[in-house]
Residue, then its C-alpha position, 0 to 999 in steps of 0.5 A: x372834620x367832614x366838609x371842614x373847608x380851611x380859611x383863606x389865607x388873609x393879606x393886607x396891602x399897606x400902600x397909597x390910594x389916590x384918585x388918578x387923573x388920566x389923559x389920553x394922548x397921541x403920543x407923550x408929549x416932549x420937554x416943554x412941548x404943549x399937545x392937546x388929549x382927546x380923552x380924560x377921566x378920573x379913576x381910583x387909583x395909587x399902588x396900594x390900591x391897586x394891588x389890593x385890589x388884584x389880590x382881592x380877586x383871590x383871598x381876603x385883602x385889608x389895604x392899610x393906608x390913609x385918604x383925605x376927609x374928603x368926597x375923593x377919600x369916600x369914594x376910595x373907600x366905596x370903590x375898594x369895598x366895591x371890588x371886595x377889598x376890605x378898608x376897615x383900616x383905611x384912616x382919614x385924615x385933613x390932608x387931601x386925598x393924593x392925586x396922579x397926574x397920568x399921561x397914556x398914549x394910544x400905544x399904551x405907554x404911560x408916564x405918571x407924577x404923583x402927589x402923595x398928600x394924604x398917603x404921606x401922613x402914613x405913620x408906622x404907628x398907623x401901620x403897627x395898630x392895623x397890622x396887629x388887628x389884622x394879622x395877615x399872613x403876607x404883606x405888600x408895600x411900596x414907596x408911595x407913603x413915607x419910608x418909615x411906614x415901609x420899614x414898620x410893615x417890614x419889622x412887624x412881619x419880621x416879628x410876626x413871621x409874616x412874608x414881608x414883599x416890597x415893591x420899591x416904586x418910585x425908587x428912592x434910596x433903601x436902607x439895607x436892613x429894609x430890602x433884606x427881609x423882602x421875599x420877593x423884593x419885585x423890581x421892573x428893569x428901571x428899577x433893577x438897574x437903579x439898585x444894581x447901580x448902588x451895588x459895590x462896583x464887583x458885584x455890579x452886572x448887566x442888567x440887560x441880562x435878567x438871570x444875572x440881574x436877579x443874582x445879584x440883586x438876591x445878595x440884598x434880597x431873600x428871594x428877587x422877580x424882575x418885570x419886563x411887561x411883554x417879556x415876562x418876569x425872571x425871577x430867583x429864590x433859595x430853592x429855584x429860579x427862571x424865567x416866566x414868559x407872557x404871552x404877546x398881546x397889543x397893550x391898550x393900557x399898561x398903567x397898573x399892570x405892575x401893581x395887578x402883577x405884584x398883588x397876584x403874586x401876594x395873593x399866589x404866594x400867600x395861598x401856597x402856590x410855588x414860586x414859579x406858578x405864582x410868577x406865571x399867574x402873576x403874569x397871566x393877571x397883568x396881560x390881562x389887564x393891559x389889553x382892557x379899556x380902563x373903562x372895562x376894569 
């Protein structure tokens, strides 16, 4: 049909939301040390939310999760809708909305402790219900909500010929048959070890080797990108693999740069782009990020 334009591509991003508590510092403090920050703010945060709102920026995005019946829950939802993600299937709920406790330096390094609280009453049936209304061609988890909402986006897209992509953040322990169907399976280089450890002792390698690294992690993954902030991502899947470079920029801020990262390559990849183009989009998307004021974002 003349001047027919084809629909976007829809994902969803089933994942946490929480309200970040952010102190900025000279330096992180150590064990048992007490320091003084010059700055603190609160922002909107939590790895759903954040990767819903990076994929936002290129294609309709739902984020499914859960906030608490709360003034922090409604101003989740308001700040999602606001920078165009879509929370019809943000639920509420009596449990606070969750928290992270996030400690930056002026180098930009960062260290975080989250208090889950509403993300943890993300159920699977939760999740099943919005994925079925939603019906989105690719979906993204992490591991900020409970494990068995994880597995029912995995088996839906499973069942729906969805992409399936997992970020396993914080990492805990994974059953195989969740890692499996993740294409991509995007770990940083913490991550990547902690996986590679739990390997059989012949098929554990250097992880300091990222080509090898992403080899190995491939026998429990469909396809593997491996992060390494300044130093860009290298990644494998059945058809290619390689390495992306990032351009070396002086960091302001490097909380969220992982999930700007993985929601751009949903987002990439979602719209068709190959594996290696959506790689260096995603990581365009996150140098970007961390040279930017939280202030600015």
């Amino acid at each position: 049909m003349a001047g027919h334009t084809r629909e976007r591509p829809r994902v969803a991003v089933v994942g946490s939301v929480n309200i970040d508590l952010v102190v900025t510092v000279d330096r992180l403090a150590l064990p048992g040390e007490t320091i003084l920050a010059s700055e603190y703010a609160e922002a909107v945060g939590g790895k759903g939310f954040n990767q819903a709102v990076a994929a936002a920026k290129l294609v309709p995005t739902h984020l499914v999760g859960r906030v608490g019946d709360d003034s922090f829950g409604a101003r989740a939802i308001a700040d999602a809708e606001r920078r165009g993600v879509d929370v019809e299937e943000v639920a509420r709920t009596g449990v606070p909305t969750g928290r992270a406790l996030i400690e930056v330096s002026r180098g930009g390094e960062n260290r975080i402790v989250v208090a889950p609280l509403a993300n943890h009453a993300v159920t699977p049936e939760l999740v099943i219900a919005a994925l079925n209304r939603v019906r989105p061609v690719a979906v993204l988890t992490q591991l900020e909500i409970p494990f068995a909402a994880v597995a029912a986006a995995a088996s839906w897209c499973e069942a729906n010929g969805a992409r399936f992509m997992l970020n396993p953040s914080p990492m805990a322990v994974l059953p195989s048959e969740s890692v499996r169907p993740a294409d991509p399976l995007i770990v940083n280089e913490w991550e990547a070890e902690e996986l590679i450890g739990k390997l059989p002792p012949a098929e554990r390698v250097d992880v300091t080797d990222h080509a090898a690294a992403v080899s190995a992690l491939r026998r429990t993954a469909r396809s593997v990108v491996i992060t390494a902030g300044s130093r860009g991502a290298t990644f494998g899947t059945d058809t290619e693999s390689g390495h992306s470079p990032t351009t070396p920029l002086e960091a302001v801020d490097t909380t969220g740069a992982g999930d700007e990262f993985a929601g751009t390559l949903l987002a990439s990849l979602a719209s068709g782009l190959p594996f290696a183009r959506a790689v260096s989009r995603a990581n365009t998307a996150a140098a970007a990020l961390v040279v930017t004021p939280r202030s600015e974002r």
